[in-house]
C-alpha positions in Angstrom: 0.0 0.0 0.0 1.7 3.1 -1.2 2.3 5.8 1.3 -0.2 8.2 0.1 -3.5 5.7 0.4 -2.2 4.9 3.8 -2.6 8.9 4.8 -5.9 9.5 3.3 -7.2 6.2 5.1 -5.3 7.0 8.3 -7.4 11.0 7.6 -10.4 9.9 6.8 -10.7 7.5 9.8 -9.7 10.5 12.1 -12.3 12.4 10.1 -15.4 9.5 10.9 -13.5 9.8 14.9 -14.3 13.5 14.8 -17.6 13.2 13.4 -18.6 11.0 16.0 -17.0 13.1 18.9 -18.1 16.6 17.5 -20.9 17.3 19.4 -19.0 17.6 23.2 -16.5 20.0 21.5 -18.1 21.8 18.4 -19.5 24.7 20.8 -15.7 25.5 22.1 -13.9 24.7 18.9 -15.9 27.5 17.0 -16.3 30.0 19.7 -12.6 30.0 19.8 -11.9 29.4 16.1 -14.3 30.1 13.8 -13.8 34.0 13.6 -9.9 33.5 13.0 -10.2 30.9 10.6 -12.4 32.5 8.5 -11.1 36.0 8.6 -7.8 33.7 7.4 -9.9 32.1 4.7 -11.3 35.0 3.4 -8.2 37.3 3.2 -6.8 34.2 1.2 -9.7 34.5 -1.4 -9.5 38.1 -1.5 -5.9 37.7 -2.5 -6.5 35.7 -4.8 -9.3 37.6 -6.6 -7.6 40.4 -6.6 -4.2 38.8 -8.2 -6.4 37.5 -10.9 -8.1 41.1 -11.3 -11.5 40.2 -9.8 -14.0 42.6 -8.6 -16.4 40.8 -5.6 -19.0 38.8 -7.1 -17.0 38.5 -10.5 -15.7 35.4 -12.3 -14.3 34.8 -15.7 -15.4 32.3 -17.7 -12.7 28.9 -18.9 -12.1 28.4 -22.3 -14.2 26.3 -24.0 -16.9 26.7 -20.8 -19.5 26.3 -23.3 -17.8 22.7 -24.8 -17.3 22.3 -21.3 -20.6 22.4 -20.1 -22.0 20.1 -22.9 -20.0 17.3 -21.7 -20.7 17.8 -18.5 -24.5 17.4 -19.7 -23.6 14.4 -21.8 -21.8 12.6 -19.2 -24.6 13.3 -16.4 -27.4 12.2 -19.1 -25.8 8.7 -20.2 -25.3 8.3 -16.4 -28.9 8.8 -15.5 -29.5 6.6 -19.1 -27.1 3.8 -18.0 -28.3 3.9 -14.3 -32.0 4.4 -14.2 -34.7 2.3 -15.9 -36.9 4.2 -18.5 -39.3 6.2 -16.4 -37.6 6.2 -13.1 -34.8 8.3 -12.2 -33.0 10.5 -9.6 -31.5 13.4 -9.1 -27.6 12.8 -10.7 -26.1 15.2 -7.8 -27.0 16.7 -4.9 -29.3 14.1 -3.4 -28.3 14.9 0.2 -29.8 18.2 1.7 -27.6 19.0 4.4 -29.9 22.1 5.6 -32.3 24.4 4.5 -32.6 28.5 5.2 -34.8 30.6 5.0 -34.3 34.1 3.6 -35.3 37.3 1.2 -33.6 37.5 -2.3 -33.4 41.2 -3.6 -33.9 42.3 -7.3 -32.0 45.5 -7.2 -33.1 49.1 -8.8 -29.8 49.5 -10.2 -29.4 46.3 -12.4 -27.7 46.4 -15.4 -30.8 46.6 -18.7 -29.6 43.2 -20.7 -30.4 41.7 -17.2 -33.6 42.7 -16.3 -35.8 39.4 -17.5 -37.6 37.4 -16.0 -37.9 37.5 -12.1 -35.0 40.7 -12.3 -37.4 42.5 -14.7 -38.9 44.6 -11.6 -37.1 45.5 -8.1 -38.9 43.5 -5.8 -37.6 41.4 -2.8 -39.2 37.9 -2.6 -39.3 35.4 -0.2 -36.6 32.4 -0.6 -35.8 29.1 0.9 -32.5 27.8 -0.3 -31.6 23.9 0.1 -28.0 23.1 0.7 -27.3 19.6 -1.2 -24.6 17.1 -1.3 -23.2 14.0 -3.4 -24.8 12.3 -5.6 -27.3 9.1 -5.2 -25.1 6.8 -4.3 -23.4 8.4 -1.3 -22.8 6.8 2.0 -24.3 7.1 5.4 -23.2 10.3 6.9 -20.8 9.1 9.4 -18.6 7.2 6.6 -19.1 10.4 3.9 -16.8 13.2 5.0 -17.5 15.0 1.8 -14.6 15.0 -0.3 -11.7 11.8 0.3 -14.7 9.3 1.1 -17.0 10.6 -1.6 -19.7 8.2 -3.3 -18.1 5.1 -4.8 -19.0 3.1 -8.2 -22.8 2.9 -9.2 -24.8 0.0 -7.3 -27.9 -0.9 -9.3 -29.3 -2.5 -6.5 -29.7 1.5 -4.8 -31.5 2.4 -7.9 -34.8 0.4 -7.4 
């Protein structure tokens, strides 16, 4: 076993220890930490937008993003295809909801023109509930998913039906 699967296993397992532990230390651990780390975290993103030239809110698109984007849709449509029986399928990502707010979403007055359709035709403030999703559907129980190392393994037929 090379050196580098023995570290992610010997991570992940102290990942699924800390998951199990979290709730008699979460409290303290952000009241201590979680202002620091994410002033930290931030700063970092800030210096990175701003070496690449970024306003707040800004991105710049890859090249070939539209190619891109149709493969992406290709690859999730034969999966569904491959996966699902005609008439039956789920969600190909995001199947998870890891928690749900609720909140007010803002059309503002000063929009650019070539953006006012739809729902950003008119200034308005709506009402919004916004669903925080994970993995896709064949992603494990919570305490073995840590959300990235341990992510969903090869499609299982049998957790289609």
């Amino acid at each position: 076993m090379s050196f580098t699967k023995r570290l992610n296993d010997t991570v992940v397992s102290l990942v699924n220890v800390e998951h199990r532990i979290d709730p008699y230390f979460r409290d303290t651990f952000d009241a201590l930490f979680q202002k620091p780390l994410s002033w930290i975290v931030q700063a970092l993103i800030n210096l990175l937008r701003t070496k690449d030239q970024l306003a707040i809110a800004e991105e710049r698109s890859l090249p070939n993003e539209p190619e891109i984007t149709e493969a992406i849709i290709q690859s999730m449509c034969e999966f569904l295809r491959q996966t699902y029986q005609p008439g039956f399928a789920q969600r190909a990502g995001n199947t998870k909801t890891y928690g749900v707010v609720r909140g007010e979403f803002t059309v503002l007055p000063d929009l650019a023109e070539d953006l006012r359709v739809g729902i950003f035709a008119v200034p308005k403030t709506y009402r919004a509930w916004v669903r925080f999703g994970g993995p896709g559907p064949f992603a494990p129980p919570d305490l073995k998913d840590n959300g990235g190392a341990n992510g969903p393994g090869p499609p299982n037929r049998t957790h289609a039906r």
